[in-house]
Steps between C-alpha positions, in 0.01 A plus 500: 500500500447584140789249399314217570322442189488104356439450187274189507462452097338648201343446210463630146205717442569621107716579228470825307767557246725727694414389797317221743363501799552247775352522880720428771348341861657661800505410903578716785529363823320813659201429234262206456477306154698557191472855335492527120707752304498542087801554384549616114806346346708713272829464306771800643514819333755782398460861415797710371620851554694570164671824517702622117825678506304834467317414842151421354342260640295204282139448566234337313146552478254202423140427598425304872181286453461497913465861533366494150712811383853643357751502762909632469712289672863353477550209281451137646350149513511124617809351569513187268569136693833482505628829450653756704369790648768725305441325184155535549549887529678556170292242269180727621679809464606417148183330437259809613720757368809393269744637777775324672821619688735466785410162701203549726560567855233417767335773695270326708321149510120547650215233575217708272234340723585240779164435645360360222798468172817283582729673234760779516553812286880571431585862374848573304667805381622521144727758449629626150214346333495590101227379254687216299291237452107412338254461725330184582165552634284235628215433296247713703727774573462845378758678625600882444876619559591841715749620656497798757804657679591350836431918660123430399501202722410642855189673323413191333442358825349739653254607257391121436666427191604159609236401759603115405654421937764246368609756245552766797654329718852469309454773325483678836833314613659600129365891575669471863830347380520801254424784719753371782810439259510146727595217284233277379457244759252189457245436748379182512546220272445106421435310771 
């Protein structure tokens, strides 16, 4: 049975910045000796779906040293210890982009990774958002305002505008709830 995992301990293997690594020991009854499992530690993150009263939608395009290129994507970040997922979601959309609006309403909550990263990804919705406020980049953030009508969306997708998966995902949900009429409905959440 695949349930029955022990955890028999761990230790710390390194700290990098915006992350560490620890590795995990393991026993299964149906295997012999402890197995060893990495695990990277990583604070929660948020992306938001920020949609104006004219039914553009907000995205941002800034430089990703992993894939060592320019990507478009939604707005986002780390949740800060302590705070909220929703409060998360507006400080990085006013942060990134200068927009804020309705209260943010969660869309889905995902585990980016959960063979090897132990955090969660929580995506909102932020409807009526308006540009009101100065942006407050990070220090090593160049980031480039657009917005795009919500009809370009499905091609977006499907021509590989947006090829970031944790940026699909609700963005998928958000182009679903809009073609059906349905109500948005969270899926997911804290747990």
């Amino acid at each position: 049975m695949v349930e029955r995992w022990q955890k028999q301990g761990g230790k710390p293997v390194g700290n990098f910045r915006i992350f560490s690594v620890r590795e995990d020991f393991y026993a299964h009854p149906e295997k012999e000796g402890l197995r060893s499992f990495y695990v990277i530690e990583a604070s929660d993150w948020v992306n938001v779906i920020a949609v104006t009263a004219e039914d553009n939608l907000v995205f941002i395009r800034q430089h990703r040293p992993g894939i060592g290129g320019v990507r478009l994507e939604i707005p986002g970040g780390i949740i800060e210890p302590g705070e909220e997922p929703a409060e998360a979601a507006a400080r990085e959309l006013a942060e990134e982009t200068g927009f804020s609006g309705d209260a943010p309403v969660l869309i889905c909550a995902t585990e980016p990774n959960p063979a090897t990263h132990n955090n969660r990804c929580f995506s909102f919705l932020v409807r009526n958002a308006k540009r009101r406020l100065q942006r407050n980049l990070d220090h090593d953030e160049i980031i480039e305002v657009q917005l795009r009508p919500f009809a370009e969306l499905a091609a977006m997708i499907e021509n590989n505008e947006l090829p970031h998966a944790l940026l699909q995902l609700p963005l998928l949900h958000y182009l679903r709830w809009r073609e059906t009429g349905r109500e948005l409905a969270p899926i997911g959440g804290r747990s």
